[in-house]
N, C-alpha and C positions, 0 to 999 in steps of 0.2 A: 504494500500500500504506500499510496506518495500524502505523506503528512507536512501539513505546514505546523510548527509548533512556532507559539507567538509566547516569548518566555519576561522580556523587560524590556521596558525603554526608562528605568531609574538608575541601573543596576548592570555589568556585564553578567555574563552567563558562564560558568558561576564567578558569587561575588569575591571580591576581594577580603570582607570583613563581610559584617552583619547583610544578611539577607536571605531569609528562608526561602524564599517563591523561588529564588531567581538560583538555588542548589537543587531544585523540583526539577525546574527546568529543565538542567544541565543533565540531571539521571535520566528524565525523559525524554530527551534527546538522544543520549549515548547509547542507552537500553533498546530502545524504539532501533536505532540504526544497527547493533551488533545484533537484533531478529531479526535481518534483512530489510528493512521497510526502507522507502526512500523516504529521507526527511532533509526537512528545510527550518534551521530553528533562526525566528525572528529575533537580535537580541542587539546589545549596543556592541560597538568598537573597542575591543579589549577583551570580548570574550573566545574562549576556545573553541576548535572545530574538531571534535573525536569523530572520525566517520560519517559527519554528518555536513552539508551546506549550509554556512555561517549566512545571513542578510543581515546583514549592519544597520542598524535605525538609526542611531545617534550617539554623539560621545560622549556620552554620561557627563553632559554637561548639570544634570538637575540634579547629579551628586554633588557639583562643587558651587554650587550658588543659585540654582534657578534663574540665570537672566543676569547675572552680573552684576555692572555698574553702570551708573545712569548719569549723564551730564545734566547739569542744572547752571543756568548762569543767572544768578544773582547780582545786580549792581556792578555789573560788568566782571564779573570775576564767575570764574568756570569752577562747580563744584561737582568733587566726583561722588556718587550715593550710592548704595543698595540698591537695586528697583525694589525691594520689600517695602523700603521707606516712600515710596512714593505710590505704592498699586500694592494692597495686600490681595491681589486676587492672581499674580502674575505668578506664581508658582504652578496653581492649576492652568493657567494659560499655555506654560512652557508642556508645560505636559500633554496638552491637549494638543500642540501642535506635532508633539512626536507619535502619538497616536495617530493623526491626520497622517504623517508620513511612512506610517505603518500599513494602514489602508490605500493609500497608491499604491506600496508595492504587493499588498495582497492582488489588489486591481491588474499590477503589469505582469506578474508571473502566476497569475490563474489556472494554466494550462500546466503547469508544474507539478500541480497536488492536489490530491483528490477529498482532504479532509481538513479539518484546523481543529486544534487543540489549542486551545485558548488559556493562559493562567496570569494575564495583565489585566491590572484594573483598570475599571472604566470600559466592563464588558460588555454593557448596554449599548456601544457607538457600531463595534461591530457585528449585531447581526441584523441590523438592516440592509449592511453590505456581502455579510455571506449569504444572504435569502436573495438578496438582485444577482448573486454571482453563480446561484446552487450549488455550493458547497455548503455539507454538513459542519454546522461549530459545535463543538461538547467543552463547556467549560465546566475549568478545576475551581471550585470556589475556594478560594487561599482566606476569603473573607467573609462575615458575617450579611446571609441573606435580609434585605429589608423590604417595605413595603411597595414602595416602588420599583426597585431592581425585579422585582416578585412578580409583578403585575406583566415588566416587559417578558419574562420570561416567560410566563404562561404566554401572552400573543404570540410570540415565535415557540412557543412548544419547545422551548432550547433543553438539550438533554447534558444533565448536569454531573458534575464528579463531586462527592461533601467527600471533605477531611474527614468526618467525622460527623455521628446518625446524629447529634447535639443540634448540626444547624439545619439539620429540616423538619424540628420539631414546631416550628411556627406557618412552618409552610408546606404541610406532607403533599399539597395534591397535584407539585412541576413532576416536570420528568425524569428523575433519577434514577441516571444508569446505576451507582454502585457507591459506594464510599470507602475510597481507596486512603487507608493512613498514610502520613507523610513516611517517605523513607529511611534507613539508618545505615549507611556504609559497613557493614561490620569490619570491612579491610581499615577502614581511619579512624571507627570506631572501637577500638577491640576492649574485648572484656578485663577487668583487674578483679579477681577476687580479693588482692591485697591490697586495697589502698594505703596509703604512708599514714593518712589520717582520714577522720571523720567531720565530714560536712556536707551544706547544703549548698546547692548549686542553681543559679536561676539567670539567665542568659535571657535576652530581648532590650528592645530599644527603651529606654526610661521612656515612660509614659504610661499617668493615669489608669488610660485604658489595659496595659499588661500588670498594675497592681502589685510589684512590688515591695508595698506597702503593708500588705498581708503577708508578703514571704517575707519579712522583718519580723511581725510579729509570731508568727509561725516559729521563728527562730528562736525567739526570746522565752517564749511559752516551752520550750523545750530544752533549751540552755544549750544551743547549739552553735557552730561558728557558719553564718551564711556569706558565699560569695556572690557578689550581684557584678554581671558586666554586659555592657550596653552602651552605647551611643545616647545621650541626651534628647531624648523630642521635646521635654515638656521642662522647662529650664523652672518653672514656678512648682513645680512637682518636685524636681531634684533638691529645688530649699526644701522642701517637708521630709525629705528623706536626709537628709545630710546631717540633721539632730543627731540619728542613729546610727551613721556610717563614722564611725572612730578607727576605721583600719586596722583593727584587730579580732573583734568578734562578729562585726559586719564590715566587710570590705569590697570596696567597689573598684573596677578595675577599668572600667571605660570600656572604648570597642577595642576588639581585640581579631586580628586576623585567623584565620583557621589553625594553623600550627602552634598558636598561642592557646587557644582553645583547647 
């Protein structure tokens, strides 16, 4: 079978540091092509090609700033800014435009593949365009189903992949093919019966919504030592966490690349 797999445009494939979707991708990709299938994985500039044909989207520019710097001339004098500082909506914009450049090329190499496996957010844009093109999409929901994503899903009948039976308990009656758990390397993962010591471990980006907050207390209520490492989202979060974080019986270690991990 000729698969298109659309894996990031935040993210190369796989990431450098933090990013679950975009190591999905990467096994889905590899696995998918060493069963013979032809695949085509959609992904930024910087990621690898194991057996499989790379399409470049973009270079992970929305890793390093969404849009840069912005000139402003004040009083005759040229000021360099953020665009956050001046458009807080220009991060979803950047995104939207690399999405937009994902679907041209689903458009120009149509006759390449006969399927799309979808695991980028903002999967609502393309299947208007896979139904004008007939190809079948089946997306991986890496995310939490809502009311509206819901709605489009039912019009397009979209046949869907859950992480986990969790998220289609609001919504049993789309199309779900299966719920396939996320993967685990055993080759990079390998087993320690003997670890050097005893503790908790909790890995995701700081933010509200990953909670944290409870793996601290979880900790404390057990008299245990927890390691917390992640990348910062939510900079007013990390002060409510930082009380607790004394670098010895909770310690935070930031993002941390795979080998560090």
């Amino acid at each position: 079978m000729r698969i298109a797999i659309l894996g990031s445009v935040v993210l190369p494939v796989p990431p450098p540091g933090q990013g679950g979707t975009e190591w999905i991708a990467f096994y889905q990709a590899r696995g998918l092509a060493r069963l013979g299938h032809e695949v085509l994985l959609f992904a930024p500039k910087g990621s690898l090609e194991e057996g499989y044909k790379l399409i470049k989207t973009q270079s992970s520019r929305l890793r390093r700033g969404f849009g840069g710097q912005a000139k402003l001339k004040v009083q005759n004098q040229n000021l360099n800014l953020k665009s956050e500082y001046l458009e807080s909506s220009r991060k979803l914009r950047v995104e939207n435009v690399y999405l937009a450049e994902v679907i041209e090329k689903l458009i120009e190499l149509k006759d390449e593949y006969d399927v799309i496996l979808n695991n980028m957010r903002g999967e609502a844009v393309f299947l208007p365009v896979a139904k004008l093109l007939a190809k079948p999409l089946v997306n991986v929901m890496h995310l939490p189903i809502f009311e509206e994503l819901a709605g489009v899903f039912k019009k397009y009948n979209t046949p869907l992949i859950t992480i986990s039976n969790n998220q289609r308990k609001n919504y049993p009656d789309l199309n779900y093919l299966a719920t396939v758990y996320n993967c685990v390397d055993t080759e990079k993962f390998s087993f320690n019966p003997h670890p050097k010591e005893d503790y908790l471990l909790m890995m995701g980006t700081i933010g509200r919504h990953k909670n944290q907050g409870a793996a601290i207390r979880v900790a404390k209520k057990l008299g245990m030592k927890l390691v917390l490492a992640g990348k910062i989202r939510d900079q007013d979060y990390y002060g409510e966490l930082s009380k607790d974080i004394d670098g010895k019986n909770i310690i935070w270690y930031g993002e941390l690349d795979f080998y560090k991990k």
